[in-house]
C-alpha positions as CSV (number, residue, x, y, z in Angstrom):
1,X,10.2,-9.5,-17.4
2,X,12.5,-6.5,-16.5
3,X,13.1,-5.7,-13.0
4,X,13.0,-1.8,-13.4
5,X,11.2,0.6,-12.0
6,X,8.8,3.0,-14.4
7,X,10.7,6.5,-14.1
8,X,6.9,7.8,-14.7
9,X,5.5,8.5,-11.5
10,X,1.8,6.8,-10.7
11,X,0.6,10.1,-9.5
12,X,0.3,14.0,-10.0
13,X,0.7,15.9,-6.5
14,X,-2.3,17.4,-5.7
15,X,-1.9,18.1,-1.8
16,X,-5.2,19.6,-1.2
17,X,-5.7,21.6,1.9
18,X,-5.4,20.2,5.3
19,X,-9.0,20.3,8.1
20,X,-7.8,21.6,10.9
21,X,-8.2,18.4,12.6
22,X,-5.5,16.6,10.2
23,X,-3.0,19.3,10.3
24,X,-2.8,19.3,14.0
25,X,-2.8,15.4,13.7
26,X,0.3,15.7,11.6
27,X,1.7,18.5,13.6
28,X,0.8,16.1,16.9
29,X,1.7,12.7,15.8
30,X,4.2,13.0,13.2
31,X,7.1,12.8,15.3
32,X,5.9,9.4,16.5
33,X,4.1,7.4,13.4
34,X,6.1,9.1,10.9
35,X,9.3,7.8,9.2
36,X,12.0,9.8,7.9
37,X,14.4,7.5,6.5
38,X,18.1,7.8,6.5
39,X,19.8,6.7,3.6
40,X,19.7,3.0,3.0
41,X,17.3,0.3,4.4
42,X,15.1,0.3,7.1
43,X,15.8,-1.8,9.9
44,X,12.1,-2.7,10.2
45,X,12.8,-4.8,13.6
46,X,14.0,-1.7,15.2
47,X,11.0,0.5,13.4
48,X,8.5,-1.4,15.1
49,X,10.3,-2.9,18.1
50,X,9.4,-6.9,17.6
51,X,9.9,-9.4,14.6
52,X,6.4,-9.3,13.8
53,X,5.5,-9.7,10.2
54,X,5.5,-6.6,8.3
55,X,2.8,-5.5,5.7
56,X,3.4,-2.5,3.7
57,X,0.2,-0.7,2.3
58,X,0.6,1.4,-1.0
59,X,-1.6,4.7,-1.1
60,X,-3.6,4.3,2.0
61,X,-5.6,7.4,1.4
62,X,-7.4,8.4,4.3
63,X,-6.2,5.8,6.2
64,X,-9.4,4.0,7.1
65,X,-9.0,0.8,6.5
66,X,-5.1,0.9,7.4
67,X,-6.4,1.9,10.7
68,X,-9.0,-1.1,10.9
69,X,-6.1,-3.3,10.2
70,X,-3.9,-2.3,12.8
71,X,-6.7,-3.1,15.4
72,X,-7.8,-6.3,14.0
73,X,-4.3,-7.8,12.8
74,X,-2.4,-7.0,16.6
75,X,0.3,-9.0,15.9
76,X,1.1,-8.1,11.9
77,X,3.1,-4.3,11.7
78,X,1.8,-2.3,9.0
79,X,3.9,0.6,7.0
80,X,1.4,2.7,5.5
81,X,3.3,4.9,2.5
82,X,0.8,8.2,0.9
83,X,2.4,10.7,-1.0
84,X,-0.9,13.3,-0.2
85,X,-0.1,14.5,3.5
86,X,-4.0,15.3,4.6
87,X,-4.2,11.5,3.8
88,X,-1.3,11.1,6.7
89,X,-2.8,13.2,9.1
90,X,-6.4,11.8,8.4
91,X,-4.4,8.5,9.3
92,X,-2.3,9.6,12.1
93,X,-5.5,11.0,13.9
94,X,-7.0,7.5,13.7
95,X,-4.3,5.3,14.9
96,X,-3.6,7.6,17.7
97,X,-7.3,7.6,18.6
98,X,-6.7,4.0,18.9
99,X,-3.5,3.7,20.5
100,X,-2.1,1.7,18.0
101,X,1.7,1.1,17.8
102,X,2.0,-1.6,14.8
103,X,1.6,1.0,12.5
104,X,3.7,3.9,10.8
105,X,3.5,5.9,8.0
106,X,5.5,7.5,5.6
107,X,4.8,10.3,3.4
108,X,6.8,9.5,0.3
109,X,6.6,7.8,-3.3
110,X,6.7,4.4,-2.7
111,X,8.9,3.5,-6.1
112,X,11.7,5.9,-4.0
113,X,10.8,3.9,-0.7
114,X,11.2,0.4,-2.4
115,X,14.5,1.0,-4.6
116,X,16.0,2.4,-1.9
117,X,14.5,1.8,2.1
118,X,13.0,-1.9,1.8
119,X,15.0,-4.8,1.8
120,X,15.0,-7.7,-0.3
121,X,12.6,-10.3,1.3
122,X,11.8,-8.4,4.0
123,X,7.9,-7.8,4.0
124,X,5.0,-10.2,4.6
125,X,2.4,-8.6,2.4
126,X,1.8,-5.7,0.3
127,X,-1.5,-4.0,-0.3
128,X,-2.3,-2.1,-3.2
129,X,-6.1,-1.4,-3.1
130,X,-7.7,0.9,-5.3
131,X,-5.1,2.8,-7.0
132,X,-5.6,5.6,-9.7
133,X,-6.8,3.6,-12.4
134,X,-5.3,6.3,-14.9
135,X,-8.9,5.8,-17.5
136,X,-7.7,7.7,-19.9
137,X,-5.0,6.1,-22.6
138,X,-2.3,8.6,-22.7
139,X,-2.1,8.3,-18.8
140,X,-1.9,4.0,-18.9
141,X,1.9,4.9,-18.5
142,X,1.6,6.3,-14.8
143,X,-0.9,3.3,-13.6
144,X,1.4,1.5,-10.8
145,X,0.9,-2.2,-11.3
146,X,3.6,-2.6,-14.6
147,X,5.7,-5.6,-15.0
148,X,8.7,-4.0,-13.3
149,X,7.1,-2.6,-10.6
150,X,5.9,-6.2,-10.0
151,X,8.9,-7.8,-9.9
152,X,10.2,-5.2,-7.7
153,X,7.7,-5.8,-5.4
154,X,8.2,-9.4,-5.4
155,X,11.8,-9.3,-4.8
156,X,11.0,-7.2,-1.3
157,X,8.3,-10.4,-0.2
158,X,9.5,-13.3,1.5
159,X,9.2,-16.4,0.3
160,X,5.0,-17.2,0.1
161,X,4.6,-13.9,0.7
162,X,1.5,-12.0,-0.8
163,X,-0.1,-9.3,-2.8
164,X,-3.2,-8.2,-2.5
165,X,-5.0,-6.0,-5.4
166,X,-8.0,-4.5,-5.5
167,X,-10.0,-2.2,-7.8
168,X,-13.8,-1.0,-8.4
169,X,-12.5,-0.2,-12.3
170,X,-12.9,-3.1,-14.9
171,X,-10.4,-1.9,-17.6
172,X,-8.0,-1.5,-15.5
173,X,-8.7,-5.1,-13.7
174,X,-8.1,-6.6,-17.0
175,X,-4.8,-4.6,-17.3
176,X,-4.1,-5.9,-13.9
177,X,-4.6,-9.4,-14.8
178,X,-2.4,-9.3,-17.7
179,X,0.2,-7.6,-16.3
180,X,0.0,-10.5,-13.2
181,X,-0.1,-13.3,-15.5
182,X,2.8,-12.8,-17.6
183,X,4.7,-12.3,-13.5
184,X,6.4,-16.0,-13.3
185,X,7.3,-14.2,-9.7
186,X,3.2,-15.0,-8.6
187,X,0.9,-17.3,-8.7
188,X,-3.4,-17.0,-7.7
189,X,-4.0,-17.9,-4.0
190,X,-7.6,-18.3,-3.4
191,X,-7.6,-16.8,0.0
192,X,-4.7,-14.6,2.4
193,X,-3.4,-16.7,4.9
194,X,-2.8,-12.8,6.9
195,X,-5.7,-10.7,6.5
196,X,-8.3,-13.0,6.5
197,X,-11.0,-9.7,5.5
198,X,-10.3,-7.2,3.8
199,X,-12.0,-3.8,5.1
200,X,-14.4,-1.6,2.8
201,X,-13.6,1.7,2.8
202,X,-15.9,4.5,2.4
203,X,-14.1,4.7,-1.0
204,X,-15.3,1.1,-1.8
205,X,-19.0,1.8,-0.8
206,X,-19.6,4.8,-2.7
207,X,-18.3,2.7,-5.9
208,X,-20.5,0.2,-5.1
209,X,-23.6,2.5,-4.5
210,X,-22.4,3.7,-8.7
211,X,-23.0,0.2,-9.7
212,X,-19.3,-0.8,-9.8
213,X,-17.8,-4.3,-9.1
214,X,-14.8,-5.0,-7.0
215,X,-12.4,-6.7,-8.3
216,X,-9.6,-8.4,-5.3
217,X,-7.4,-10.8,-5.9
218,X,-4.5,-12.5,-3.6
219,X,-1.3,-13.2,-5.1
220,X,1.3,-15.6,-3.6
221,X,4.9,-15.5,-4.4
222,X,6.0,-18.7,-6.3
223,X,9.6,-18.7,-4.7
């Protein structure tokens, strides 16, 4: 398996317009959730101010069950990373609501924040749940869960540590499975020993209500 990145990116900017209530929740909070990396890696032990185990959550969308997370997991940190910024502030509006301080959030493409701001071994977990699917066949280039992005991914877990994928779209759970079973770097794990349930989103539901199934699976790194 090659341990590249796809220079395709996994999604087209469409920013959308800020509510009121999420751009003054950016405006607000930003300066104290949000992450504005320096060049090179981020000390995550000074990020979050403990040696907590850190989970790092790939397209968080409105940040609603990133949010539940931080209350229920109190002693996991999460780094939430959305490229659509009235995602963040949805997000930041929440976990300041709560008063939450294992979280933060950065507003960037996550292939840029893993090649160059996460170390190796360095995260817990990582959470991919319901990405773009990408249904269409001349777009299966920009889905996000390729063999190199993978391995990348892998090489930033400790050892044992997990990835969690879900998705409400068959075709592209079948591409998933292929993709993770030609990954040497991973192996099935029946259940996560971290986040012991995973939160449905109003995302989730309204798939559900259309008659999809979800599809989750854990995946533990072999070594």
């Amino acid at each position: 398996m090659q341990n590249t990145f796809s220079t395709v990116r996994s999604y087209v900017l469409r920013q959308g317009r800020f509510t009121k209530g999420q751009q003054a929740a950016f405006e607000r909070h930003w300066p104290h959730y949000g992450v504005e990396p320096k060049p090179g890696l981020l000390d995550l032990r000074r990020l979050f101010g403990n040696s907590y185990p850190v989970v790092l959550d790939i397209g968080f969308g409105d940040g609603e069950a990133l949010a539940q997370l931080g209350r229920q997991y109190p002693h996991l940190n999460f780094l939430g990373v959305e490229v659509y910024r009235p995602g963040v502030g949805s997000l930041l509006r929440k976990i300041s609501e709560s008063g939450l301080e294992n979280v933060r959030v950065m507003n960037m493409d996550v292939v840029i924040v893993l090649r160059k701001h996460i170390a190796p071994r360095s995260l817990a977990a990582v959470l991919i749940w319901f990405p773009d699917p990408w249904p269409k066949k001349r777009h299966h280039k920009r889905r996000l869960i390729q063999e190199g992005f993978v391995q990348s991914v892998a090489d930033r877990l400790t050892s044992r540590g997990e990835l969690s994928i879900a998705t409400d779209w068959q075709p592209y759970a079948e591409a998933i499975q292929q993709v993770m079973d030609r990954c040497t770097a991973f192996r099935k794990a029946g259940v996560s020993t971290l986040i012991r349930q995973r939160p449905h989103t109003k995302f989730e539901r309204r798939g559900i209500r259309q008659g999809h199934r979800v599809f989750a699976q854990v995946y533990c790194k072999t070594r």
